[in-house]
C-alpha positions as CSV (number, residue, x, y, z in Angstrom):
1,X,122.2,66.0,131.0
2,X,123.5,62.9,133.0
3,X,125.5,60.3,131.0
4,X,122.4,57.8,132.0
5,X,119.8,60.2,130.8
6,X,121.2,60.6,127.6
7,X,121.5,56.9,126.7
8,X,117.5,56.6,127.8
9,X,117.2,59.0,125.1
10,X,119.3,57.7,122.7
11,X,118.0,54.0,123.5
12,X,114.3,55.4,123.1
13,X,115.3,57.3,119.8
14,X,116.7,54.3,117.9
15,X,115.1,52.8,114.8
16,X,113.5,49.4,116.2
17,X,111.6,46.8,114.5
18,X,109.5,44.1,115.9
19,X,106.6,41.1,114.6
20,X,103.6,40.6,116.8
21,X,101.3,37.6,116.1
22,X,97.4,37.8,116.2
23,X,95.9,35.2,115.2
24,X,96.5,34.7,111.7
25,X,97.6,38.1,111.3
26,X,101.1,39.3,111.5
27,X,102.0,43.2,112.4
28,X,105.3,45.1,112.2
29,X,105.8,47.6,114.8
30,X,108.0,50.4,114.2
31,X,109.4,52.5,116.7
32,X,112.0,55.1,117.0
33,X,113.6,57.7,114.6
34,X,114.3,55.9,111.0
35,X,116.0,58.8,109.4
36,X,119.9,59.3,108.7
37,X,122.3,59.0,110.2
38,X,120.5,57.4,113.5
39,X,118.4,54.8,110.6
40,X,121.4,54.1,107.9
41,X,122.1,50.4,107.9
42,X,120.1,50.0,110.7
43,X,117.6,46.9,111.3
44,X,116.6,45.2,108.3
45,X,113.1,44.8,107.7
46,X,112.9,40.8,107.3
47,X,110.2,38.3,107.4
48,X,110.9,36.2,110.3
49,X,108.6,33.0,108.7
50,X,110.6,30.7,106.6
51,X,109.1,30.1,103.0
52,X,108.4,26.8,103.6
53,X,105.7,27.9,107.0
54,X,103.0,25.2,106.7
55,X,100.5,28.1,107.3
56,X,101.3,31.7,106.2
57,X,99.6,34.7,107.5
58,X,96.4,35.8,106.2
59,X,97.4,39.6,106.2
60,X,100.1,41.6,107.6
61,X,99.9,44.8,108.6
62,X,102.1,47.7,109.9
63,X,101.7,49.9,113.6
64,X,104.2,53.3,113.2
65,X,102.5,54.8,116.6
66,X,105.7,54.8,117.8
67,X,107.0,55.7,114.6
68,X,109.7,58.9,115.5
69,X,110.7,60.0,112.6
70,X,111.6,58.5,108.9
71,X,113.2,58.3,105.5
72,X,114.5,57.3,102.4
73,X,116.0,54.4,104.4
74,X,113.0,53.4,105.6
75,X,111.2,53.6,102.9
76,X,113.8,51.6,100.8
77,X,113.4,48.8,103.7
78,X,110.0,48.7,103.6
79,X,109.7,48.7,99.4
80,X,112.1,45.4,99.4
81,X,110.3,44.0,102.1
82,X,106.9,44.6,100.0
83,X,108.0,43.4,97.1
84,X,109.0,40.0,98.4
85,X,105.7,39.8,100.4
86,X,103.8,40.3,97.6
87,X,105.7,38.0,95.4
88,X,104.8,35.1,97.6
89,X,100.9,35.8,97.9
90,X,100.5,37.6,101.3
91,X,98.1,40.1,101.5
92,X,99.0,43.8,103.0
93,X,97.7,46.4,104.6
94,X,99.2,49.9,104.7
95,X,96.8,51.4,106.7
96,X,98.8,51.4,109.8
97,X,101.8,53.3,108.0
98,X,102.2,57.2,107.7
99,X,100.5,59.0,104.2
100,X,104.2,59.4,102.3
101,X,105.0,55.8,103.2
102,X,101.8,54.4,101.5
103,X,101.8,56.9,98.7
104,X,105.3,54.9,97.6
105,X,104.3,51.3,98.8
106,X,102.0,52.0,96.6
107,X,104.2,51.9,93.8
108,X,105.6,48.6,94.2
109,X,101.9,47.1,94.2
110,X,101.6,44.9,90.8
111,X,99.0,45.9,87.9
112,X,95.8,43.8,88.5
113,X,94.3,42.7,85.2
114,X,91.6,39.8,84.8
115,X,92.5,36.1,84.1
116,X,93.9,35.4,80.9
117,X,91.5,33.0,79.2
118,X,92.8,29.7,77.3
119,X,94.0,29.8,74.4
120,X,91.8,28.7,71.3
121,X,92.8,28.7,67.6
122,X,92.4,32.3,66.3
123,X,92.3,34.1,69.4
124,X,95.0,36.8,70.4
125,X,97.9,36.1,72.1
126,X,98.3,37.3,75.3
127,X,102.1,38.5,77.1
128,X,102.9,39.3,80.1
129,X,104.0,42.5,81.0
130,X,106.4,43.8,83.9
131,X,104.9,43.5,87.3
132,X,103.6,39.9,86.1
133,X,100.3,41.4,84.8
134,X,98.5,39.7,81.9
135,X,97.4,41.7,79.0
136,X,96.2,40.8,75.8
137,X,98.0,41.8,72.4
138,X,95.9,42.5,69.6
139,X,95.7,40.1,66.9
140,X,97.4,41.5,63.6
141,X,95.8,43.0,60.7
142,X,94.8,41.4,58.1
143,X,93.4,44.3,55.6
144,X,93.7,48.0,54.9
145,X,90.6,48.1,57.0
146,X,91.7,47.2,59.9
147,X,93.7,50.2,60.1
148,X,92.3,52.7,57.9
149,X,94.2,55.9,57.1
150,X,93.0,59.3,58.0
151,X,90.6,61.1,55.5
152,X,91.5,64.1,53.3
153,X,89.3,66.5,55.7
154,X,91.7,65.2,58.8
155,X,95.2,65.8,57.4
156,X,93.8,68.9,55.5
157,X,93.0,70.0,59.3
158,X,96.6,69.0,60.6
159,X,98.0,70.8,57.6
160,X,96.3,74.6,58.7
161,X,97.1,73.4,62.4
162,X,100.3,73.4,61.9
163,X,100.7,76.3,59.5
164,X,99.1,78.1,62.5
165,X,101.7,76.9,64.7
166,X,104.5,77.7,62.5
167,X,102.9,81.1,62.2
168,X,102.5,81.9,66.0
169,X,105.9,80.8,66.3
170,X,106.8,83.3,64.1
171,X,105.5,85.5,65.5
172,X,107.3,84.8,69.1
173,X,110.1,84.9,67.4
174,X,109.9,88.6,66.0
175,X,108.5,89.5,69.3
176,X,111.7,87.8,71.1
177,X,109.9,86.0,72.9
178,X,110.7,82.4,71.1
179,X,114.8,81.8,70.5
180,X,116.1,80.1,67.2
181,X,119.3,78.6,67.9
182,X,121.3,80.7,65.2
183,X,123.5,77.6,64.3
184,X,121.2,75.8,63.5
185,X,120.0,78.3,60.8
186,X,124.0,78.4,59.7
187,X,123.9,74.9,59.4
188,X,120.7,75.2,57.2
189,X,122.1,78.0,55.1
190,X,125.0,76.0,54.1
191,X,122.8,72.2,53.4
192,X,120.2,75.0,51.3
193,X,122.2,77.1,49.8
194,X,125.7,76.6,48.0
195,X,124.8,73.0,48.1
196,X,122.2,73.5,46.1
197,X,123.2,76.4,43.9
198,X,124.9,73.9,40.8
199,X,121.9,72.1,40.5
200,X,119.8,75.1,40.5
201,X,122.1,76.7,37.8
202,X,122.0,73.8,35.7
203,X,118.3,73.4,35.2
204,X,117.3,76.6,34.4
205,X,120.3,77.1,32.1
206,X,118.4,73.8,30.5
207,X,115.0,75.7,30.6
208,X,116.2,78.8,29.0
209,X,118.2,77.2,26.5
210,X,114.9,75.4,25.5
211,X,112.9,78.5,26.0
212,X,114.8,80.2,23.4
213,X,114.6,77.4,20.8
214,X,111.0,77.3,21.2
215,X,110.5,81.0,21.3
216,X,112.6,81.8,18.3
217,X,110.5,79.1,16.1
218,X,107.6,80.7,17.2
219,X,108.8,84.4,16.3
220,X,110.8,83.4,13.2
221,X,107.4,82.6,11.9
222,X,106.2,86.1,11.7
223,X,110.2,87.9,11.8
224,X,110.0,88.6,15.2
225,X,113.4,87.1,16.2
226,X,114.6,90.4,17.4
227,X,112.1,90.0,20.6
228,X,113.7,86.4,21.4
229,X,115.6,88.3,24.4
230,X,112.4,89.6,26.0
231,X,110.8,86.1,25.7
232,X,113.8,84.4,27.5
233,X,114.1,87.2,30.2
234,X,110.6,88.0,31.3
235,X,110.1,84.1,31.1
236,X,112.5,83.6,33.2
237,X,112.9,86.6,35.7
238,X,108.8,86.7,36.4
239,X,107.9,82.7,36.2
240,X,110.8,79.8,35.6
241,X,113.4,81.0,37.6
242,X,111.0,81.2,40.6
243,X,109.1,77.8,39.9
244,X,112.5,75.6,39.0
245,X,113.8,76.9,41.9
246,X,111.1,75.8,44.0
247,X,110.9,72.3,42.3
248,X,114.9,71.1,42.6
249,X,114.2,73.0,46.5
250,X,111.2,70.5,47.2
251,X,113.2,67.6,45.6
252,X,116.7,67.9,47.5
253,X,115.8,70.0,50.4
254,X,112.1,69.1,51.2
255,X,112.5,65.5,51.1
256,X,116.0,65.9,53.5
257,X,113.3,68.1,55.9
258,X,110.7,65.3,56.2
259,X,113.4,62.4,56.6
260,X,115.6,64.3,59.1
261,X,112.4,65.4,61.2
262,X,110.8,61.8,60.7
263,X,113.4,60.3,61.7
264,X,113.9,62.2,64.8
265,X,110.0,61.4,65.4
266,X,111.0,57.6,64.9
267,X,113.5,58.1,67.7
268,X,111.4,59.9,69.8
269,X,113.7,62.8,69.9
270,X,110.9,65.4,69.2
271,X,109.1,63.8,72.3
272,X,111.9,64.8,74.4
273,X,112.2,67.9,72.9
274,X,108.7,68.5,74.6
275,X,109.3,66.7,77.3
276,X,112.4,69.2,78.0
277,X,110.3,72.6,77.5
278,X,111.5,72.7,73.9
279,X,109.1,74.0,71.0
280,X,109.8,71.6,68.1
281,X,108.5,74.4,65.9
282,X,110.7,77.2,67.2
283,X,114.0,74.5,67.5
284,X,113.2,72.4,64.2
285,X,111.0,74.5,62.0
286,X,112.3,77.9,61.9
287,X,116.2,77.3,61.6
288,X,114.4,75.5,58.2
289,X,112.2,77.7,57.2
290,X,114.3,80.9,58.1
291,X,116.9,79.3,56.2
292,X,115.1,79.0,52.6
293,X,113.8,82.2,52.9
294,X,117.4,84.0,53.2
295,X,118.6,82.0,50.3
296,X,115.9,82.1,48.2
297,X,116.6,85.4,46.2
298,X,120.3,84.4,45.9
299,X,119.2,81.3,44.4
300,X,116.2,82.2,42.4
301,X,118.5,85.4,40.9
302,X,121.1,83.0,40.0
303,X,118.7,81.0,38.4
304,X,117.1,84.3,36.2
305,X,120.9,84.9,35.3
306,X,122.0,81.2,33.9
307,X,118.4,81.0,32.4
308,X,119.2,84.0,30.4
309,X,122.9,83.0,29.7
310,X,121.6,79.8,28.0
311,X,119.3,81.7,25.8
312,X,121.9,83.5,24.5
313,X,123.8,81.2,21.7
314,X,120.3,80.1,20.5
315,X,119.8,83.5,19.6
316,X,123.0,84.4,17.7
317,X,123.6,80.8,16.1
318,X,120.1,79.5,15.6
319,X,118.3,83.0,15.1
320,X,120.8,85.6,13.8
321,X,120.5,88.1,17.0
322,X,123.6,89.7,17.4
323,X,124.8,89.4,20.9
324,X,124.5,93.6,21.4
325,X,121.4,93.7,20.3
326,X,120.7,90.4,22.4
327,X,121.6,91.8,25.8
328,X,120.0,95.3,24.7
329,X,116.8,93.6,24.6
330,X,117.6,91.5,27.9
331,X,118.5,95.1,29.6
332,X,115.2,96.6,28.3
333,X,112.5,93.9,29.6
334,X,113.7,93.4,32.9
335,X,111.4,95.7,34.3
336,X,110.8,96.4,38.9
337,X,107.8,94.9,38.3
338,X,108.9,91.7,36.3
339,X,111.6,91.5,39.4
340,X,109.3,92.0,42.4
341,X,106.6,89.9,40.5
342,X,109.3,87.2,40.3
343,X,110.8,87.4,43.5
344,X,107.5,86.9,45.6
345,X,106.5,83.7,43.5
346,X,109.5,82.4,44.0
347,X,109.0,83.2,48.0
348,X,106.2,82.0,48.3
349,X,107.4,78.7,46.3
350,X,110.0,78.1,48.8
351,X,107.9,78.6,51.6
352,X,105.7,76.0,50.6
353,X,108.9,73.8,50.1
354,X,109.8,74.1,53.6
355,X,106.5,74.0,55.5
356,X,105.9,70.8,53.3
357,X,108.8,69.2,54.5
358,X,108.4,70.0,58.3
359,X,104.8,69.1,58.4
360,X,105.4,65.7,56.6
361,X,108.0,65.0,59.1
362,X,106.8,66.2,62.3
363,X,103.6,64.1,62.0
364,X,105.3,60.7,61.0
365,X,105.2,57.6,62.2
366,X,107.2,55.5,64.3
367,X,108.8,53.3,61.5
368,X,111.1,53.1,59.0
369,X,108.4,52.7,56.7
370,X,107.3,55.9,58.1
371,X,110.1,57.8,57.2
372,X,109.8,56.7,54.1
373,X,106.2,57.5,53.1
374,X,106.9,61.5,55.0
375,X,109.9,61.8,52.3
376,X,107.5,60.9,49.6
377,X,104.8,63.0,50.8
378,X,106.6,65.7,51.6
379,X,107.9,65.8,47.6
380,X,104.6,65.1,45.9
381,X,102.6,68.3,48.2
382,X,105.4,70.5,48.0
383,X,105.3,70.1,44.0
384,X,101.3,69.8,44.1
385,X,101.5,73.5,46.3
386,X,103.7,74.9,44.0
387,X,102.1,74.2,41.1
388,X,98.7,75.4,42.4
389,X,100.5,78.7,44.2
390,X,102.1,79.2,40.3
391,X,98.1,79.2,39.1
392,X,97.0,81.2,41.5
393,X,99.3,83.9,41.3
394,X,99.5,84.0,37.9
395,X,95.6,84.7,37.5
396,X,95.6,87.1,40.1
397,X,98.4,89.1,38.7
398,X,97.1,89.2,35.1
399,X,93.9,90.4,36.7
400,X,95.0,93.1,38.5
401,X,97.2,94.7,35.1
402,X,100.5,93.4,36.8
């Protein structure tokens, strides 16, 4: 090709920009090929009419006929040169431009929205939003009314919802096909259980101390002190151990559940989590839940143990057991079924713990009062569920000759 041939082609390949005048109406012709490298910095897209023109344009429109080829450095032109048309009233027409080029013109065109009307004395307010639309705020609350708080038969639906949820999750999980990040449930094992163990170990050494004071005044009345021992330990072992367990779990470890997960609801953090592909339940829930369940028998055996400890100078001091015969009788009622009867309560107490927790927290608010009121709900269902778990088992059991 010919040295003149090739600047004809070059020449006709160019990015060009010109205004044409009809009538009122203004059109920008665009010609040549806009994209880099041939369209960086090229010819800025201005309009050639000063701001003070005694008579602007009705419309302004585009003509890309000879339109070769284009990009984002077109399309960046073209967005600036929008936005300033726009911002001083002209109106536009895009018709004339290629499909992807109006799809993102499109974009810069402001949010209609109705005339605000005047202001009058116990009306709402109105603010303006970004892209200089007008929208009206609601006026404030003044009552419990005019916000009222979901029924019982609602949040008794979220609660199954998300039990199901949990539960499929699960159920991934055992299937591999859901991952738990394993530090999280390190990082849970250590929060739920050696930091809870001394409380744990404290109250029911308290209970069974108090157990065998009021067990051996009952059997001293008819000179059974010798079965004080299987009192304390079948007590302990087959209900307290379980249910204390569960309440000092639902009162240090549920409530941190709910405020942790609430407050990452507050921050929107579980709305990225989402946003990112990540299940909440799998990444938040399970590490929990997991957790509690792993340290549960340490914690509940531990309990059994320091229950029955306690028991043991009211029975030599206040009741004349010797300790022999003492931990003879201990030996003798802890029985497999006492144990496994035991263990499962206290299972399923911690379970509810946990899933209390999580649910309070995950369906929060966006406040700090928010946070607040998950904490305290998640302590006052996680005790209610315990207590009503404790009934149910307990009837069930007897029933059945357990």
């Amino acid at each position: 090709m010919s040295t003149s041939a090739a600047a004809t082609v070059s020449a006709s390949t160019a990015p060009a920009c010109r205004w044409q005048q009809a009538e009122d109406d203004w059109v920008l012709v665009l010609s040549g090929d806009w994209r880099s490298p041939s369209g960086t910095g090229g010819l800025p897209l201005q309009w050639p009419l000063m701001p003070g023109e005694p008579r602007p344009p009705a419309r302004i429109g585009f003509d890309s006929t000879a339109l070769g080829g284009w990009d984002a450095v077109l399309a960046s032109q073209l967005w600036e040169l929008v936005g300033q048309l726009r911002s001083r009233g002209f109106e536009l027409r895009t018709d004339g431009l290629p499909t992807g080029l109006r799809a993102v013109l499109e974009l810069a065109a402001p949010t209609s929205a109705p005339a605000a009307p005047a202001l009058h004395r116990g009306e709402p307010q109105v603010g303006r939003q970004a892209g200089g639309a007008v929208a009206s705020l609601p006026a404030p609350s003044t009552g419990p009314a005019a916000s009222p708080a979901p029924g019982m038969a609602s949040q008794a639906a979220i609660t199954i919802a998300f039990f199901g949820e949990v539960l499929l999750a699960l159920l991934r999980w055992l299937r591999g096909r859901a991952v738990v990040p394993a530090a999280d449930v390190l990082h849970q094992l250590d929060q739920t259980g050696p930091r809870s163990l001394p409380i744990v170990l404290l109250t029911c050494a308290l209970l069974g101390l108090m157990l065998a004071y009021m067990g051996g005044a009952q059997l001293g009345r008819i000179g059974a002190q010798g079965f004080l021992a299987d009192v304390v330990t079948v007590g302990m072992v087959r209900e307290l151990a379980g249910l204390m367990t569960g309440i000092i779990l639902a009162g240090r470890v549920g409530s941190a559940f709910a405020a942790q997960l609430a407050t990452m609801q507050a921050g929107e953090e579980i709305d990225a989590l989402r946003v990112l592909g990540v299940d909440p339940i799998a990444h938040l829930v399970l590490p929990r839940l997991l957790a509690l369940l792993l340290m549960a028998p340490v914690l509940i055996g531990f309990g059994a143990l320091a229950g029955i400890a306690a028991g043991w100078p009211a029975a030599v001091l206040a009741y004349g057991v010797t300790t022999p015969e003492y931990i003879q009788q201990c030996l003798r009622a802890i029985t497999s079924t006492h144990l496994w009867i035991g263990l499962f309560k206290g299972m399923i107490y911690v379970v509810l713990v946990a899933l209390a927790g999580c649910r309070e927290g995950l369906h929060a608010g966006r406040s700090a009062q928010a946070v607040g009121a998950a904490t305290t709900a998640a302590v006052v269902k996680a005790l209610v569920w315990i207590v009503a778990a404790a009934c149910l088992t307990t009837v069930v059991f007897t029933n059945l000759g357990y």
